[in-house]
PDB file with one MODEL, atoms N, CA, C and O in Angstrom:
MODEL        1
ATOM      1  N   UNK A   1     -19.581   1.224  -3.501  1.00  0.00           N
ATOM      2  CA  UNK A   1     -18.138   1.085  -3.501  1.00  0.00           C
ATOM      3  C   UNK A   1     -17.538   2.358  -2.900  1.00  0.00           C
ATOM      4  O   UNK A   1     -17.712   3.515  -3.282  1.00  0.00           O
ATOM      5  N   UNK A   2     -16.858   1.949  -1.969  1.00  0.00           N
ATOM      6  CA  UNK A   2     -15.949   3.218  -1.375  1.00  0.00           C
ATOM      7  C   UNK A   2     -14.886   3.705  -2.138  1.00  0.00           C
ATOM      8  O   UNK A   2     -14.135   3.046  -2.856  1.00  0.00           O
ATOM      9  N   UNK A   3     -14.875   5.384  -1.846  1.00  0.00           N
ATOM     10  CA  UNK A   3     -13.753   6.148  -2.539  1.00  0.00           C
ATOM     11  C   UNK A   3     -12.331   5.173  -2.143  1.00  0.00           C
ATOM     12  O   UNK A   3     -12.200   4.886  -0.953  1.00  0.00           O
ATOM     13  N   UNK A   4     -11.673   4.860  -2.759  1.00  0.00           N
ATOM     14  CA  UNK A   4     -10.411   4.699  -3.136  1.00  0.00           C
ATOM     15  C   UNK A   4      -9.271   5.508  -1.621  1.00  0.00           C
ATOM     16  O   UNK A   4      -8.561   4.914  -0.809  1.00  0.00           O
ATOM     17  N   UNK A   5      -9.445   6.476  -1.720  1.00  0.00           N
ATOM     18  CA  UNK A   5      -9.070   7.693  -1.008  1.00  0.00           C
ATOM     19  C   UNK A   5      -9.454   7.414   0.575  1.00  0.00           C
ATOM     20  O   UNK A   5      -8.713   7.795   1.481  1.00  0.00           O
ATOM     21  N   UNK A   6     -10.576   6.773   0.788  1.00  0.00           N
ATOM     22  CA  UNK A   6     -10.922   6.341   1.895  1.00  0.00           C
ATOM     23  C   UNK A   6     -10.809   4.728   2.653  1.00  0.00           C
ATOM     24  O   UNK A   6     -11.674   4.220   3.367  1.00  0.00           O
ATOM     25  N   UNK A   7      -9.728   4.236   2.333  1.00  0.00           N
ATOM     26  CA  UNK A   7     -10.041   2.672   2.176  1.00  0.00           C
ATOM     27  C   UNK A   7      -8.709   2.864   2.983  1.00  0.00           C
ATOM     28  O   UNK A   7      -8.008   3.871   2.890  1.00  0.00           O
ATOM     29  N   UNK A   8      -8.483   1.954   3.659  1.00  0.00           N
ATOM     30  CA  UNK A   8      -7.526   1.915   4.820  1.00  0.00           C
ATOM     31  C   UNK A   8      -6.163   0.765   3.630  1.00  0.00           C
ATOM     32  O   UNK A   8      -6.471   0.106   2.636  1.00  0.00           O
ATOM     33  N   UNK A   9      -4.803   0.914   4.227  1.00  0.00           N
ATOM     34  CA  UNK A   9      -4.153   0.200   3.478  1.00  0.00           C
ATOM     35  C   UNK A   9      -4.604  -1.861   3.045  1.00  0.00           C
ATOM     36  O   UNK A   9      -4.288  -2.523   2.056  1.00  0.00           O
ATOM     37  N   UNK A  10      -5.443  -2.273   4.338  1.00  0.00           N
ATOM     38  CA  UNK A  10      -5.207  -3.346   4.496  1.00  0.00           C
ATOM     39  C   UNK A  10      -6.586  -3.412   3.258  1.00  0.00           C
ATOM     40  O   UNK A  10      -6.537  -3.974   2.164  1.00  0.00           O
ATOM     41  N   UNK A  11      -7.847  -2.596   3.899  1.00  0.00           N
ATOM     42  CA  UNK A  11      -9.411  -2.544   2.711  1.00  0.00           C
ATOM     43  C   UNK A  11      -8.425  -2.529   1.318  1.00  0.00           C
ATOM     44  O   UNK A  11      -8.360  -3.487   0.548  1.00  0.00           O
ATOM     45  N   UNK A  12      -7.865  -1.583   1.190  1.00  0.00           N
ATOM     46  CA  UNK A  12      -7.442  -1.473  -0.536  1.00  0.00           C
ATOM     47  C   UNK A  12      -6.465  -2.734  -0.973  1.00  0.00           C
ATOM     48  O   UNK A  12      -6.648  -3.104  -2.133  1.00  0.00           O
ATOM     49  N   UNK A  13      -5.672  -3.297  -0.386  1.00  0.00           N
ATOM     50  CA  UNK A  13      -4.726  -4.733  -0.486  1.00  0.00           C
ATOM     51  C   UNK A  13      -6.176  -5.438  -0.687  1.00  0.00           C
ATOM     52  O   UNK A  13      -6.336  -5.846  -1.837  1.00  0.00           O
ATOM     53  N   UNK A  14      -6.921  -5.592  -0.084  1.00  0.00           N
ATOM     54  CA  UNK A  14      -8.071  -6.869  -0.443  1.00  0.00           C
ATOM     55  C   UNK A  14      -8.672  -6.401  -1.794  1.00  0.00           C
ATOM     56  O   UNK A  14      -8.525  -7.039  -2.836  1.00  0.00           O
ATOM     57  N   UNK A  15      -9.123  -5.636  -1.729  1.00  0.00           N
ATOM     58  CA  UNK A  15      -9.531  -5.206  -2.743  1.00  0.00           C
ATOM     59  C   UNK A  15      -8.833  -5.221  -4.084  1.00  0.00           C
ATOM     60  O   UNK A  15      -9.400  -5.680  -5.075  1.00  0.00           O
ATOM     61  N   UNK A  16      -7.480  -4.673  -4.131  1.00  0.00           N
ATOM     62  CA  UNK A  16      -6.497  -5.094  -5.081  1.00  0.00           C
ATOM     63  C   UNK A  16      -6.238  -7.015  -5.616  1.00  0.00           C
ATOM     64  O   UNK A  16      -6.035  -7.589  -6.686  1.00  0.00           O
ATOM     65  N   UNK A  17      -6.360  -7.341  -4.502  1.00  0.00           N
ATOM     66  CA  UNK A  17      -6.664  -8.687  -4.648  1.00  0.00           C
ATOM     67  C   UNK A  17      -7.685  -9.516  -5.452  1.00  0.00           C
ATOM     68  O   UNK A  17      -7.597 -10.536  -6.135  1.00  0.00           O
ATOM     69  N   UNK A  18      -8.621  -8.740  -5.131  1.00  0.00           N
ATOM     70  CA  UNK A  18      -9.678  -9.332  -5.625  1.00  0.00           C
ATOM     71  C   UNK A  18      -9.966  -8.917  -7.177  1.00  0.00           C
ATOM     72  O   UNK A  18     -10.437  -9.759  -7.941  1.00  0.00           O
ATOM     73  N   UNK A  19      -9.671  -7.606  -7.616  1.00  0.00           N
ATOM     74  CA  UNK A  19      -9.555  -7.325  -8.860  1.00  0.00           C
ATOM     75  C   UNK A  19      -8.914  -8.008  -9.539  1.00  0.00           C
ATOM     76  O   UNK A  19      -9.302  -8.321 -10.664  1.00  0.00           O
ATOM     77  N   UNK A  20      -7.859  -8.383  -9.074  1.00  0.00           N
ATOM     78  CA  UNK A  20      -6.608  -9.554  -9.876  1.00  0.00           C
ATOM     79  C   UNK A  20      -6.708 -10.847 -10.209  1.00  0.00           C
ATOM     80  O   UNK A  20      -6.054 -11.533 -10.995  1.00  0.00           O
ATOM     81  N   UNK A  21      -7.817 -11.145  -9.348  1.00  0.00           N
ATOM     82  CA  UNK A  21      -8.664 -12.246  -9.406  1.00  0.00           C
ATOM     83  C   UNK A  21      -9.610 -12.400 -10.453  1.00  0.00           C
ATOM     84  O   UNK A  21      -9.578 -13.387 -11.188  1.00  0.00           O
ATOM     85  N   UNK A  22     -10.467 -11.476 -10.577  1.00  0.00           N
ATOM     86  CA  UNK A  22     -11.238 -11.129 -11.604  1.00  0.00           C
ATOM     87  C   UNK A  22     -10.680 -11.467 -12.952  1.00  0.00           C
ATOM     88  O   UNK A  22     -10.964 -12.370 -13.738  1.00  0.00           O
ATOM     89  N   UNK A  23      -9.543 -10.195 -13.017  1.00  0.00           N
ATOM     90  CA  UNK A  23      -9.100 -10.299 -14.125  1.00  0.00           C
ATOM     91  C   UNK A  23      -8.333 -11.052 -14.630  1.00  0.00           C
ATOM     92  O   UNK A  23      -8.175 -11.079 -15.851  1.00  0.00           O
ATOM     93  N   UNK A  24      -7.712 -11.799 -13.832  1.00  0.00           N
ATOM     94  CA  UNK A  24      -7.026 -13.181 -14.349  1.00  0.00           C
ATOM     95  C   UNK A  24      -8.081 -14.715 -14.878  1.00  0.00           C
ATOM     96  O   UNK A  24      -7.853 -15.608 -15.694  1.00  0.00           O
ATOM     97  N   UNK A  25      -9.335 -14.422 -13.896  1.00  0.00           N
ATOM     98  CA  UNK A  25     -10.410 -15.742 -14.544  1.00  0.00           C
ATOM     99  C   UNK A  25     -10.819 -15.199 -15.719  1.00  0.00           C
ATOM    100  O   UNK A  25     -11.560 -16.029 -16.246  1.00  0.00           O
ATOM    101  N   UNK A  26     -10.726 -14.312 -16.347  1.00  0.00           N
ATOM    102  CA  UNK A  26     -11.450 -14.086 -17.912  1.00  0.00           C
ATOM    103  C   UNK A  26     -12.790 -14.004 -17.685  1.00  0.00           C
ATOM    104  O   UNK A  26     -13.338 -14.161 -18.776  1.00  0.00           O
ATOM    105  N   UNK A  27     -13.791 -13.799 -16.626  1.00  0.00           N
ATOM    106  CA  UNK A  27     -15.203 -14.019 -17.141  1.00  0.00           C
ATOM    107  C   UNK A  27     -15.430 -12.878 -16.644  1.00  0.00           C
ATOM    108  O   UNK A  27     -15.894 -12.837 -15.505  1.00  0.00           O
ATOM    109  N   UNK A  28     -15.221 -11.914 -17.209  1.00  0.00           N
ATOM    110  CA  UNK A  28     -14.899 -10.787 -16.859  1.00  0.00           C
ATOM    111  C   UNK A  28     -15.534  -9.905 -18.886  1.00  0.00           C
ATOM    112  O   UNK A  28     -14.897  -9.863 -19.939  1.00  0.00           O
ATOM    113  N   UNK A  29     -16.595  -9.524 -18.639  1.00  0.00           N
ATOM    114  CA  UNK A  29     -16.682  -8.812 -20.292  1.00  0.00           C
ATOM    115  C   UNK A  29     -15.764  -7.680 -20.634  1.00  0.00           C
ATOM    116  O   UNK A  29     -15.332  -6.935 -19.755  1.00  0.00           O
ATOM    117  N   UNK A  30     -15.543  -7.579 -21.558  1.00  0.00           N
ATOM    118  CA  UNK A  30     -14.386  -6.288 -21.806  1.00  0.00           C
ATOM    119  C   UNK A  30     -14.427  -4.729 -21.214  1.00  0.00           C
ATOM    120  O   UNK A  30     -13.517  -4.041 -20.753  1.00  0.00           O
ATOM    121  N   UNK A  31     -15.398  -4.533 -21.349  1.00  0.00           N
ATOM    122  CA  UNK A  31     -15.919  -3.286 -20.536  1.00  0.00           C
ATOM    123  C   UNK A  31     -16.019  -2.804 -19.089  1.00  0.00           C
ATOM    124  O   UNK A  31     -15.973  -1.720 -18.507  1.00  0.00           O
ATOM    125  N   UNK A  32     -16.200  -4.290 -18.716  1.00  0.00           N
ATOM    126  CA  UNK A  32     -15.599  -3.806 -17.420  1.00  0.00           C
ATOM    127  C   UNK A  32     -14.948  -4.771 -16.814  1.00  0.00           C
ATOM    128  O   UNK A  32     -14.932  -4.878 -15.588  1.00  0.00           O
ATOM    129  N   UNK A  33     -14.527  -5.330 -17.376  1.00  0.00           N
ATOM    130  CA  UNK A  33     -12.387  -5.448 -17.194  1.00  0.00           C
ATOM    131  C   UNK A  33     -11.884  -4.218 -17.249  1.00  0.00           C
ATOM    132  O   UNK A  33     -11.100  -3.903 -16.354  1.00  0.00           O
ATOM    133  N   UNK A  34     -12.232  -3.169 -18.374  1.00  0.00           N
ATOM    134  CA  UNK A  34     -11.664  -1.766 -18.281  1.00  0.00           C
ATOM    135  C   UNK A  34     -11.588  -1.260 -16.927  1.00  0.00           C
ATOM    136  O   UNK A  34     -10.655  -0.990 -16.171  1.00  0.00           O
ATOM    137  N   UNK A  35     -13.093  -1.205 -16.831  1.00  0.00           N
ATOM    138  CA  UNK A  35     -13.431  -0.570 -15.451  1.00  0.00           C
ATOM    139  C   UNK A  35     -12.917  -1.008 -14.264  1.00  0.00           C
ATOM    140  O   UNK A  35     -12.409  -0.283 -13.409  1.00  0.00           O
ATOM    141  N   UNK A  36     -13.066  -2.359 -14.202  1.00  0.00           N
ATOM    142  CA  UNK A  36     -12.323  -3.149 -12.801  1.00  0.00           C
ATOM    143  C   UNK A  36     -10.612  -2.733 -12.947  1.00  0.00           C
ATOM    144  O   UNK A  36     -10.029  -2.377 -11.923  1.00  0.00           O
ATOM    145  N   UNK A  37      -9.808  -2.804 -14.352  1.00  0.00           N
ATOM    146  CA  UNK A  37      -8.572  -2.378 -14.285  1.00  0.00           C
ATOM    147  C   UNK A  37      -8.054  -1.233 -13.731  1.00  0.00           C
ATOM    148  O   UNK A  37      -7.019  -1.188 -13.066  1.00  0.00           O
ATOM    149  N   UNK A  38      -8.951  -0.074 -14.069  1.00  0.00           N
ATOM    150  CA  UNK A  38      -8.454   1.000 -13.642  1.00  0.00           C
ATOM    151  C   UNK A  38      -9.036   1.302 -12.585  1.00  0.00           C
ATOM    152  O   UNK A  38      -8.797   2.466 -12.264  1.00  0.00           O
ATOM    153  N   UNK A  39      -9.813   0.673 -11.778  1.00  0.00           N
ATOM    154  CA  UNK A  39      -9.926   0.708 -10.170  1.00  0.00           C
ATOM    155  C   UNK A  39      -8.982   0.177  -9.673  1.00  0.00           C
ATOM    156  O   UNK A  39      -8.522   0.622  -8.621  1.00  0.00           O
ATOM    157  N   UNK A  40      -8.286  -1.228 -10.470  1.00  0.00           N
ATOM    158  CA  UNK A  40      -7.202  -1.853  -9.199  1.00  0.00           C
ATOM    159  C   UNK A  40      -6.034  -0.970  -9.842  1.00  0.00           C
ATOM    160  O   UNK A  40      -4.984  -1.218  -9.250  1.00  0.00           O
ATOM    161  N   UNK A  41      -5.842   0.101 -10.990  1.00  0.00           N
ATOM    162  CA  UNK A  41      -4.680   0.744 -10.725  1.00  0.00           C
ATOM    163  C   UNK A  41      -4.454   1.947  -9.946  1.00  0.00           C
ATOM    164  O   UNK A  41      -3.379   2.524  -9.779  1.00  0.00           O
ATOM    165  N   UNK A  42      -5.980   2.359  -9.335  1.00  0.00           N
ATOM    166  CA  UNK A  42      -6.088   3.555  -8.484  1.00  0.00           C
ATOM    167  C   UNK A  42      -5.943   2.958  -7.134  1.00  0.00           C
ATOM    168  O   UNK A  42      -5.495   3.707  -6.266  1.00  0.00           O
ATOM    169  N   UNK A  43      -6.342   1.346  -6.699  1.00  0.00           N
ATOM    170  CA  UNK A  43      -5.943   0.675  -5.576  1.00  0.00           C
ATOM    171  C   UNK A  43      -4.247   0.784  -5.661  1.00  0.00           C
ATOM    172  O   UNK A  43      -3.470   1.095  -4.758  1.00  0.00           O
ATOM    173  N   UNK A  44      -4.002   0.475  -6.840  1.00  0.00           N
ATOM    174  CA  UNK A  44      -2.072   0.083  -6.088  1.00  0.00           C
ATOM    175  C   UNK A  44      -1.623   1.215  -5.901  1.00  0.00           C
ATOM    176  O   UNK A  44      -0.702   1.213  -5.083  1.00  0.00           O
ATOM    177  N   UNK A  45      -2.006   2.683  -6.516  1.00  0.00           N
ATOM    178  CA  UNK A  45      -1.041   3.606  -6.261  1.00  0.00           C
ATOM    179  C   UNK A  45      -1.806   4.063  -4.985  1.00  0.00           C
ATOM    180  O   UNK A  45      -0.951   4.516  -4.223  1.00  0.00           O
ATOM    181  N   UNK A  46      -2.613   4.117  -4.611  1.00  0.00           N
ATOM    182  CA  UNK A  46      -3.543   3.905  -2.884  1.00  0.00           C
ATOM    183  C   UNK A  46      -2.557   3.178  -1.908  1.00  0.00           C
ATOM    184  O   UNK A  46      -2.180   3.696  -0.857  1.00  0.00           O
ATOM    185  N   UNK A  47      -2.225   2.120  -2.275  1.00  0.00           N
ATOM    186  CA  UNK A  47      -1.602   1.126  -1.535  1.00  0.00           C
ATOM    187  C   UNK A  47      -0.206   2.247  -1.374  1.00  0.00           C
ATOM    188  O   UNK A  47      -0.070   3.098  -0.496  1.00  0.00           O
ATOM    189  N   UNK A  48       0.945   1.871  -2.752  1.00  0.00           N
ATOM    190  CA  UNK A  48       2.013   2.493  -2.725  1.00  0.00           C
ATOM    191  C   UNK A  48       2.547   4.131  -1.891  1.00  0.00           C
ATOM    192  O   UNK A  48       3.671   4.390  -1.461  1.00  0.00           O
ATOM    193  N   UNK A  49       1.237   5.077  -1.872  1.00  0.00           N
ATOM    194  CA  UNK A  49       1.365   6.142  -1.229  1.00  0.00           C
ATOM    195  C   UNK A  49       1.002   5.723   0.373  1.00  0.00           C
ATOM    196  O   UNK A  49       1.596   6.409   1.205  1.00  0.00           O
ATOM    197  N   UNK A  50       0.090   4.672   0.906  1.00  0.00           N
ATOM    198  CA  UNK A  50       0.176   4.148   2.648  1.00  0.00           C
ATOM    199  C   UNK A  50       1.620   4.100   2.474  1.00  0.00           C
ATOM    200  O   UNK A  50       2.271   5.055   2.896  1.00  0.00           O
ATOM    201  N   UNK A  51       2.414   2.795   1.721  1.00  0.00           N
ATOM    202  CA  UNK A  51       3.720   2.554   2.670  1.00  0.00           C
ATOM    203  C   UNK A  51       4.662   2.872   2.403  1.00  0.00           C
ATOM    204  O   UNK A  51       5.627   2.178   2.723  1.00  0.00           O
ATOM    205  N   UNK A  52       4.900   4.485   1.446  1.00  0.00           N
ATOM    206  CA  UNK A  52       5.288   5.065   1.608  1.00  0.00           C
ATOM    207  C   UNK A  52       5.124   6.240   2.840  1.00  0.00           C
ATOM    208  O   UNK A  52       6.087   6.621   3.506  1.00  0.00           O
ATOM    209  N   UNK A  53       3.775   6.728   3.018  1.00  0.00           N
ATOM    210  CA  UNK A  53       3.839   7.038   4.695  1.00  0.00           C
ATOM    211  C   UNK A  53       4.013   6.590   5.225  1.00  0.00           C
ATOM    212  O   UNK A  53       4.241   7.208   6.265  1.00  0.00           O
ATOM    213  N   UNK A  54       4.120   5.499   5.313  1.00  0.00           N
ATOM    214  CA  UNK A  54       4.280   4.119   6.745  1.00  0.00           C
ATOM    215  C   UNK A  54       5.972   4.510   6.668  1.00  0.00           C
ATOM    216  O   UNK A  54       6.556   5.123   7.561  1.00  0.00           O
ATOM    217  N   UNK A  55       6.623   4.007   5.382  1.00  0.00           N
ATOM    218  CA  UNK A  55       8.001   3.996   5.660  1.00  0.00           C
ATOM    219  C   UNK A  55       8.701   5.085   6.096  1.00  0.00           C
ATOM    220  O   UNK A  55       9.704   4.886   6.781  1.00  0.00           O
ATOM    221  N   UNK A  56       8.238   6.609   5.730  1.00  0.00           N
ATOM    222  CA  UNK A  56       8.432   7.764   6.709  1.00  0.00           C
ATOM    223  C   UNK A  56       8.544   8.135   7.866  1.00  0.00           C
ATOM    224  O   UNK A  56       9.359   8.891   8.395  1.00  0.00           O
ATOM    225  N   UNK A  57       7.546   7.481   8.325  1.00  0.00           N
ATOM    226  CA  UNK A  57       7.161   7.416   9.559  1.00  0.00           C
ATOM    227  C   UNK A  57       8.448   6.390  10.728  1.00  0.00           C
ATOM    228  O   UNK A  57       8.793   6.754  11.853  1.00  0.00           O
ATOM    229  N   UNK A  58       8.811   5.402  10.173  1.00  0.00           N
ATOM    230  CA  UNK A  58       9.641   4.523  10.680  1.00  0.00           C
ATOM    231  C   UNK A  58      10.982   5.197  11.307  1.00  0.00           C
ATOM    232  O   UNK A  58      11.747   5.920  10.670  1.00  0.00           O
ATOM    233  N   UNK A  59      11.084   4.936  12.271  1.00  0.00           N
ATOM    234  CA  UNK A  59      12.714   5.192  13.029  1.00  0.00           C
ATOM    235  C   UNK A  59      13.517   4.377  13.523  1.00  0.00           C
ATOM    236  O   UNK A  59      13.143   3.361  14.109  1.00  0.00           O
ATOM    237  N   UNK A  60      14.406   4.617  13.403  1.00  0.00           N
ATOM    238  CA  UNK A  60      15.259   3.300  14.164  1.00  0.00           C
ATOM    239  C   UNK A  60      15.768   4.348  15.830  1.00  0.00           C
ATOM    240  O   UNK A  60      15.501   5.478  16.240  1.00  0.00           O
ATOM    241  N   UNK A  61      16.654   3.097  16.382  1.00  0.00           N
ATOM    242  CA  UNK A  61      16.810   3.871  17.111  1.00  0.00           C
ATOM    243  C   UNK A  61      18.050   3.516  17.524  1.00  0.00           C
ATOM    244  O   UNK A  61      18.512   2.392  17.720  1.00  0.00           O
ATOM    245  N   UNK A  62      18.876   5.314  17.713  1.00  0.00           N
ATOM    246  CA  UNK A  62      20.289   4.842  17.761  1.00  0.00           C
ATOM    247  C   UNK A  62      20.729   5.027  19.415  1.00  0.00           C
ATOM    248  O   UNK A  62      20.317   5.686  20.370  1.00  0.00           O
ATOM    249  N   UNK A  63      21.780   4.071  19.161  1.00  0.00           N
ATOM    250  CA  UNK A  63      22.649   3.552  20.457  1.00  0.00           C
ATOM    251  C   UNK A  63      23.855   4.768  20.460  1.00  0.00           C
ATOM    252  O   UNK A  63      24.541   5.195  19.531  1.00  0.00           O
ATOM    253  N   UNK A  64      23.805   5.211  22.200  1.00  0.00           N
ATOM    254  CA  UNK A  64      24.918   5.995  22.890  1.00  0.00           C
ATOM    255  C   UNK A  64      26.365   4.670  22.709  1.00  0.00           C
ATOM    256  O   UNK A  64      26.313   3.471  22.439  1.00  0.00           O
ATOM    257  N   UNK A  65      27.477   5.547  22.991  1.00  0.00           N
ATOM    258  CA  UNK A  65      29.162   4.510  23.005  1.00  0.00           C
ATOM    259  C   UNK A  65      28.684   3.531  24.176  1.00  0.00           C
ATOM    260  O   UNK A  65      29.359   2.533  24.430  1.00  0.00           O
ATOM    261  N   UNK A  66      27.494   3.827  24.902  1.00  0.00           N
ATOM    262  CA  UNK A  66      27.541   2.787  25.820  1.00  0.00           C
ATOM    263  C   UNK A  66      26.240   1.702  25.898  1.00  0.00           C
ATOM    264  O   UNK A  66      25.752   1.104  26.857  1.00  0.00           O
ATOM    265  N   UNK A  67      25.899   1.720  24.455  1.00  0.00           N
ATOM    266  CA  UNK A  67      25.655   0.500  24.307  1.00  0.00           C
ATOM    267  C   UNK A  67      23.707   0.851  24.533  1.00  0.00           C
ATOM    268  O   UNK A  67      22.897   0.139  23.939  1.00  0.00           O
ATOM    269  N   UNK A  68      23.286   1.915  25.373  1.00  0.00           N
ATOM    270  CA  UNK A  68      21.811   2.462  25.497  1.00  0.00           C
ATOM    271  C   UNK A  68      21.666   3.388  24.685  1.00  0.00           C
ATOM    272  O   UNK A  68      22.382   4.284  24.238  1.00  0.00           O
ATOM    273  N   UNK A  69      19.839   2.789  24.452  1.00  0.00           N
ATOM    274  CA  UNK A  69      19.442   3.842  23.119  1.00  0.00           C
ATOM    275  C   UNK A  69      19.491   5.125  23.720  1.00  0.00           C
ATOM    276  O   UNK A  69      19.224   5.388  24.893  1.00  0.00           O
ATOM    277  N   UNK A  70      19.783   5.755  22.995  1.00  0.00           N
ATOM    278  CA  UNK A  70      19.729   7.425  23.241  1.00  0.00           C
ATOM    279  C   UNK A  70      18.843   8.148  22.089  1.00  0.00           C
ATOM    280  O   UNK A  70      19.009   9.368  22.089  1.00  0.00           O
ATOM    281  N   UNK A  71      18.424   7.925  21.634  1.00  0.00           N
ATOM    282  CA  UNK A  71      17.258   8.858  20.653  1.00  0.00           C
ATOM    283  C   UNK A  71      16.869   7.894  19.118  1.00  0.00           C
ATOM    284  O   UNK A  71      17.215   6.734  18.891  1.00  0.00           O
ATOM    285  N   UNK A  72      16.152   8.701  18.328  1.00  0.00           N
ATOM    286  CA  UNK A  72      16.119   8.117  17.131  1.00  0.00           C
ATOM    287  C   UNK A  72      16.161   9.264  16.255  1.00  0.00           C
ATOM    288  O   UNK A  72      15.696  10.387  16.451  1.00  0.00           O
ATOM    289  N   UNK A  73      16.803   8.801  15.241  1.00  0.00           N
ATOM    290  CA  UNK A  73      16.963   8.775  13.669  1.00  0.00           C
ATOM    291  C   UNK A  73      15.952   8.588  12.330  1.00  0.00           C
ATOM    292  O   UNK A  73      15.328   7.533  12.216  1.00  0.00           O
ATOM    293  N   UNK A  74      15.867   9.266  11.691  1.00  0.00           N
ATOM    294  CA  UNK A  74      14.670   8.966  10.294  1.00  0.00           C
ATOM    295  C   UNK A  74      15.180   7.614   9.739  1.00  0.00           C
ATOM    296  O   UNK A  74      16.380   7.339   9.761  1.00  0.00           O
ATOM    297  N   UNK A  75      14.231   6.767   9.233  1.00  0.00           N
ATOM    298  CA  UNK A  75      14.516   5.550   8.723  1.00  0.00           C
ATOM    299  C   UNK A  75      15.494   5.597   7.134  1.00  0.00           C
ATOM    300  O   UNK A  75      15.347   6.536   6.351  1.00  0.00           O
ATOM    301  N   UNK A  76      16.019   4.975   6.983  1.00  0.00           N
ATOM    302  CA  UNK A  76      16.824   4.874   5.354  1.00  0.00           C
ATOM    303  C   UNK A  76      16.868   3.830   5.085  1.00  0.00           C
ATOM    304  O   UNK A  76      17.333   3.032   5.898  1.00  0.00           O
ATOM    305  N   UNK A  77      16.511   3.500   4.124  1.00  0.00           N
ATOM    306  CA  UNK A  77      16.318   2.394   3.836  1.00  0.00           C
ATOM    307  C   UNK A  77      17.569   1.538   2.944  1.00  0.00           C
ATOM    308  O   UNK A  77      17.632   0.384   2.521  1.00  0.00           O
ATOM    309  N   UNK A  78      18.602   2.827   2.888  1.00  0.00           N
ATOM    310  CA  UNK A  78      20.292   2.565   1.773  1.00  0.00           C
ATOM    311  C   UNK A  78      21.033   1.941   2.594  1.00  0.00           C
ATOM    312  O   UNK A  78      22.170   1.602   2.265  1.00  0.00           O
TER     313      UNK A  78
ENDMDL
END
């Protein structure tokens, strides 16, 4: 099993997936339901810190009075 830390956003979404899966069919022994839980809660905050870089990263891009883009702006999401 790969570090957590190393799993690309889309590897850790599957992966998050699949834990949820797990743990929603019940055939899952208690012990490691533990274990599978707190892997898929080190997957979502994995996930949550990608698209939060992702959303950083995002620009829009603003328009001159005449209607052409002229540069960009940091994304906001307000």
């Amino acid at each position: 099993m790969k570090p957590v830390a190393d799993l690309s956003f889309e590897d850790a979404l599957r992966e998050l997936e699949q834990v949820v899966g797990q743990l929603e069919g019940g055939a899952v022994d208690l012990e490691k339901s533990i274990a599978i839980y707190e892997r898929g809660a080190e997957l979502k905050k994995h996930c949550e810190a990608k698209l939060a870089q992702a959303q950083a990263r995002i620009e829009q891009i603003t328009l001159a009075e005449n209607g052409q883009p002229d540069g960009t702006a940091p994304f906001d999401a307000q």
